[in-house]
C-alpha positions, -999 to 999 in steps of 0.1 A, spaced: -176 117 -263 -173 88 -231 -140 81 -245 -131 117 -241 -145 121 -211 -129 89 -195 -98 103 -209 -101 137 -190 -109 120 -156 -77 103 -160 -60 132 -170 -73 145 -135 -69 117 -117 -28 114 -122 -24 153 -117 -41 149 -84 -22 112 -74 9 131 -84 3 164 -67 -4 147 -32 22 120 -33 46 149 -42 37 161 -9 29 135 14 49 104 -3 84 100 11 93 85 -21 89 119 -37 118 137 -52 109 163 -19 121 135 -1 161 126 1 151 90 4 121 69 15 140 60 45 109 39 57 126 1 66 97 -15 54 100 3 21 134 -8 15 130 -41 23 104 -46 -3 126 -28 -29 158 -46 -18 132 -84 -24 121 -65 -57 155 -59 -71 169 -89 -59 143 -103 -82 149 -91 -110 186 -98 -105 179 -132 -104 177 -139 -66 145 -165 -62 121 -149 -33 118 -166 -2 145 -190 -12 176 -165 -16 160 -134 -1 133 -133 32 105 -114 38 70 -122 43 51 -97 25 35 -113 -8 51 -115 -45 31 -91 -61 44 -67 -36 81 -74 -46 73 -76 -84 56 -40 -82 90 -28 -61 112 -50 -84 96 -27 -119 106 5 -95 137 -8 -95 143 -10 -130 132 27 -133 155 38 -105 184 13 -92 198 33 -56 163 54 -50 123 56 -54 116 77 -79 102 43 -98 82 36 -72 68 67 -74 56 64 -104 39 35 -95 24 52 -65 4 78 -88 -3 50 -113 -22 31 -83 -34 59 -63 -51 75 -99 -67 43 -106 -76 42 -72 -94 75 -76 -111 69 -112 -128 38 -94 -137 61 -63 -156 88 -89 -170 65 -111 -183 46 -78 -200 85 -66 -211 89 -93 -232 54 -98 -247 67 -62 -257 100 -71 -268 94 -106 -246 121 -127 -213 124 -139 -190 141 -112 -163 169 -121 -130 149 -119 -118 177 -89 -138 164 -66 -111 133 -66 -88 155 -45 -111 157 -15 -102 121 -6 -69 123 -21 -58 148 1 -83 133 32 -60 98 24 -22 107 17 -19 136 43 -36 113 71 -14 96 97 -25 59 85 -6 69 50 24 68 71 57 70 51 43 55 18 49 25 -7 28 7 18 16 -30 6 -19 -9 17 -15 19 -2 -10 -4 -36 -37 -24 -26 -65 7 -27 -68 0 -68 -78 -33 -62 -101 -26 -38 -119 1 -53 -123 -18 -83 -141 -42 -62 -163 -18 -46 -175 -5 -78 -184 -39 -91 -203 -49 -66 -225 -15 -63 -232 -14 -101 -248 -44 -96 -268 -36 -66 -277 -1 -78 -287 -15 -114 -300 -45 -102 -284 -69 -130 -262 -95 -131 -223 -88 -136 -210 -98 -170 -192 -126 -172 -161 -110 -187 -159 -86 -156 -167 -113 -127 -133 -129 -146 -113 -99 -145 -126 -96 -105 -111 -123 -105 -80 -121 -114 -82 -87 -95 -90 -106 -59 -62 -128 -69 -35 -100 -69 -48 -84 -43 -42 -118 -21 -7 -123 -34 2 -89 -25 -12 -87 9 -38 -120 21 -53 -97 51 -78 -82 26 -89 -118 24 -123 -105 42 -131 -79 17 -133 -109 -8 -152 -128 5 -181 -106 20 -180 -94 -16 -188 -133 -29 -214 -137 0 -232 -100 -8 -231 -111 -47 -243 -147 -39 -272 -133 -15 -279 -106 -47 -286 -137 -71 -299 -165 -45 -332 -137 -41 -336 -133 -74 -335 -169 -85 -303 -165 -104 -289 -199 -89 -275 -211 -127 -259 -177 -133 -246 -177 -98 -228 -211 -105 -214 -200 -134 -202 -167 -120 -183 -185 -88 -166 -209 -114 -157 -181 -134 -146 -162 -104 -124 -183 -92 -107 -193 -126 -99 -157 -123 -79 -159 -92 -64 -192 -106 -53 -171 -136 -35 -144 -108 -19 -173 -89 -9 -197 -121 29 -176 -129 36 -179 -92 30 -212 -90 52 -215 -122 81 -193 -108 85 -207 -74 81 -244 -87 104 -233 -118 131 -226 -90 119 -252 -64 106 -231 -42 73 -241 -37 76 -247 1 98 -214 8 66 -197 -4 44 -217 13 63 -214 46 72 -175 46 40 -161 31 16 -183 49 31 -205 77 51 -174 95 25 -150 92 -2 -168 106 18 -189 133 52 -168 138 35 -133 134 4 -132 148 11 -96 164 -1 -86 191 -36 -94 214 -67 -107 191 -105 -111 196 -132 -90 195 -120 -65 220 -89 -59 200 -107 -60 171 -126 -30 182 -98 -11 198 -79 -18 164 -106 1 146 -110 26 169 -69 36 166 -74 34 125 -104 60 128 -81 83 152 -50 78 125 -75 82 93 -100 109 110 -109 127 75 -117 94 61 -135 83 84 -160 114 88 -161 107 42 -178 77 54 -194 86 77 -213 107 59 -218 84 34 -241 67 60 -260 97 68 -267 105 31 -275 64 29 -300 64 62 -319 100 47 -321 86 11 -329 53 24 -302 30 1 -302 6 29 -288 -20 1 -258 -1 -5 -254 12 33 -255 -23 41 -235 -37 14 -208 -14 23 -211 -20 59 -204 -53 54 -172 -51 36 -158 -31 60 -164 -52 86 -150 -81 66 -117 -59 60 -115 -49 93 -119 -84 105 -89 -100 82 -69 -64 84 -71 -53 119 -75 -86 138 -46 -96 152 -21 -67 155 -21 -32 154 5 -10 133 -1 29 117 -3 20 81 -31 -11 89 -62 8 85 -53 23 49 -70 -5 34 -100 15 47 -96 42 28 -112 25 -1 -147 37 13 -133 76 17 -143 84 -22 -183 75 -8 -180 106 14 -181 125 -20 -219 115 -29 -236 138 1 -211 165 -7 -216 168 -44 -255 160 -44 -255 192 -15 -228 210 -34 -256 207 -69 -284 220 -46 -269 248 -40 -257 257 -76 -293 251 -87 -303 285 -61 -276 305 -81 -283 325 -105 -246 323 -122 -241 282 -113 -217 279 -139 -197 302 -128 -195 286 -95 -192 254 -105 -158 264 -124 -144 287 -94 -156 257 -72 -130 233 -86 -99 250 -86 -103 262 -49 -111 227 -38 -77 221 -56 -60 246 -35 -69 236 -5 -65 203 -12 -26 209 -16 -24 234 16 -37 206 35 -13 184 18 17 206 28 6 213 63 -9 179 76 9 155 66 33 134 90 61 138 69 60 171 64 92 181 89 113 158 65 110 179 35 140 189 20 166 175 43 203 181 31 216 148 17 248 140 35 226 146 69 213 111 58 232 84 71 222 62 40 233 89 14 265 94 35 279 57 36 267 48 5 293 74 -6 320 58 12 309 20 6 308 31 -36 346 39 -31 350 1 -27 346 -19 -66 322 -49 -60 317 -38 -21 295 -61 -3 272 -46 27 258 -63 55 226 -49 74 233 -61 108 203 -71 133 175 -47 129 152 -42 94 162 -28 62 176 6 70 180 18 31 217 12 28 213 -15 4 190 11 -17 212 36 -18 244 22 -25 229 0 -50 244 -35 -35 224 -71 -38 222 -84 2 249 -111 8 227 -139 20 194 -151 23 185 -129 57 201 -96 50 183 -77 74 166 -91 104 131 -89 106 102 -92 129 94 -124 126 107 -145 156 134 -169 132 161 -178 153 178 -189 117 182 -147 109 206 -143 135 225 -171 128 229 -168 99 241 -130 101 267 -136 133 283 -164 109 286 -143 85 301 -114 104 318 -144 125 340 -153 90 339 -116 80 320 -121 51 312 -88 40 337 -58 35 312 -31 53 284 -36 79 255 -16 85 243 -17 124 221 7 148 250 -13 176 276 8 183 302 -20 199 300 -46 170 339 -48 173 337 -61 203 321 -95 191 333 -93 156 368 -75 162 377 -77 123 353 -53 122 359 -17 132 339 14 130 343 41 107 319 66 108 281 71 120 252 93 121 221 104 131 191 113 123 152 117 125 133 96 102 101 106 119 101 81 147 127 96 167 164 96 166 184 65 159 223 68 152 239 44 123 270 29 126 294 18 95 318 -8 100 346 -17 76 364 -53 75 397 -45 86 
């Protein structure tokens, strides 16, 4: 019967995932293409990957390699769209949402009906914060949640962790740092709450053990990295891009407390239905007095905040907080069972109950979501869709994207980048541009890629032959495509 049971919440789980990504996700098939540049860079890293390309080294970015592997299997289930990274999207956000119902339903002490998952699913991927999706963020919510859950078990059971599961945290913690290391805060608040947990109760040998465990588990995450990139000599590329330029090249903008605070406050106004879940978490926490959970909780937010939110400020940021929107389910469904228990019919309600919450889960889906407008755009009003058509005419074309992020073009026409920077990023590297003008300089490429409409002027064997534009959401740019003459 529990297998069953865990079977059927999964069941439920990847029906919702794959309902509200349809929706809200623009790598859905509602979607032309995920035309979001950070998007397309990871899947351009990803697929350079797995054709060989050594990251850092051959190809730049500074997100971390779990990110690119994740893009790089989409890859292999789609080459020129995201339909593969779709997939992986539902696979995340479901597990994402088992964790989240097995964590309401530690609080509230009964077994939860698996719709309740779409309250939060819909409350995450319609919100502004979810922004275009295939966010590092958004990938990172499985991890997360399985962390949350961990730790509350313990504290709600009052035990110590197994072993076996303090490894598998883990190795968890360590994927979760080598896809994105600003959820390093999370970790360790979790470590300190756990540590405190054991410390009170005289656990100090277990404690030991568990740390050393703990951290063989992250070794365990970190070990084939340290294998590929020394494998290809690229131990300092990693070093330098992943850790070196993020913390001293692009350290975004303001920092300290009082951007701290204004950083939270613009993730609450871009996340507002997750934020009033956990909110009322806290009211249902303070009423029932479970000050150790409240507190516990409290704490890791701060600590992802802190790590997440601390030095810069972009929409997508605060997702990480939507790990704590399944908590808002524990007041709602212990209300929700209150009222059943007045009914004289509850069963009835509780199965009419379900599906409606289902409904208006996907109306709000449909309505709110950010990307809404973009559904269902013809094809050739795309400029990627458009000059991949014409760059595809050309056997063994090569395609330059010329000083500004990854625009898509590489994804849709299916062509490896031609050099190590093949789009420019944000970081401030001198070396990108360089590297592109020579390049262009020695006309390099056969076709470039540019939001610069006068590139012929400083590359004249370059001229332009066609452009477009469009609204990806953020206003309208125009593309321009250039052909070596």
């Amino acid at each position: 019967m529990p297998c069953l049971k865990n079977a059927t919440r999964a069941v439920w789980c990847v029906v919702i995932a794959a309902a509200v990504l349809l929706l809200c996700s623009k790598s859905s098939p509602l979607f032309v293409l995920n035309d979001w540049m950070d998007a397309n860079i990871f899947f351009t890293m990803g697929k350079s990957m797995f054709n060989g390309k050594v990251l850092y080294r051959d190809v730049f970015d500074h997100k971390g390699p779990v990110l690119y592997l994740l893009y790089g299997i989409g890859w292999l289930l789609d080459h020129t769209g995201f339909t593969g990274v779709l997939v992986l999207e539902i696979a995340a956000f479901a597990v994402f949402l088992g964790f989240g119902l097995q964590t309401a339903s530690l609080l509230t002490g009964r077994e939860l009906h698996p719709a309740w998952a779409m309250l939060p699913a819909a409350a995450i991927a319609a919100g502004r914060s979810f922004s275009h999706g295939g966010s590092a963020e958004e990938f990172l919510l499985p991890f997360l949640a399985a962390a949350l859950y961990g730790l509350l078990a313990v504290l709600v059971q009052n035990s110590r962790m197994p072993r076996r599961m303090v490894l598998l945290q883990g190795v968890l913690a360590g994927c979760a740092l080598w896809l994105k290391y600003t959820v390093l805060g999370f970790y360790l608040v979790w470590v300190l709450v756990l540590a405190v947990f054991y410390g009170r109760r005289g656990w100090w040998k277990e404690l030991g053990r568990s740390c050393g465990i703990y951290l063989v588990g992250m070794a365990l995450a970190t070990l084939p990295w340290v294998l590929y990139f020394g494998i290809h000599g690229a131990l300092k590329d990693w070093f330098t891009a992943y850790f070196y330029d993020n913390l001293f090249l692009y350290s975004g903008t303001g920092g300290g407390v009082g951007a701290l605070v204004q950083h939270i406050w613009w993730a609450v106004r871009d996340a507002l239905p997750v934020a009033a879940l956990l909110l009322l978490f806290f009211l249902w926490a303070g009423w029932s007095r479970r000050w150790g959970a409240a507190a516990a909780v409290c704490l890791l937010a701060v600590g992802l905040a802190g790590t997440s939110l601390m030095g810069g400020y972009l929409v997508y940021y605060g997702l990480v907080l939507a790990v704590f929107a399944p908590l808002g389910l524990v007041p709602l469904t212990v209300l929700a069972a209150k009222m059943t228990a007045n009914r004289n019919s509850p069963g009835a309600l509780g199965f009419v109950l379900p599906g409606v919450g289902l409904v208006l889960g996907l109306i709000f889906c449909w309505v709110s979501s950010p990307n809404a407008p973009l559904r269902g755009r013809p094809a050739d009003s795309m400029p990627q869709v458009r000059f991949a058509e014409q760059i595809q005419e050309t056997p063994q074309a090569t395609v330059l994207n010329y000083g500004t992020l990854d625009g898509g073009f590489y994804t849709a026409s299916g062509v490896l980048p031609p050099c190590r920077y093949f789009c420019v990023t944000n970081m401030p590297l001198q070396e990108q541009w360089t590297e592109q003008d020579a390049l262009m300089e020695n006309g390099g490429v056969g076709y470039v890629v540019a939001l610069a409409g006068n590139l012929q002027d400083r590359f004249p064997r370059y001229h332009c032959i066609d452009q477009c534009s469009y609204d990806g959401g953020e206003g309208t740019v125009t593309w321009y495509l250039y052909r070596r003459q």
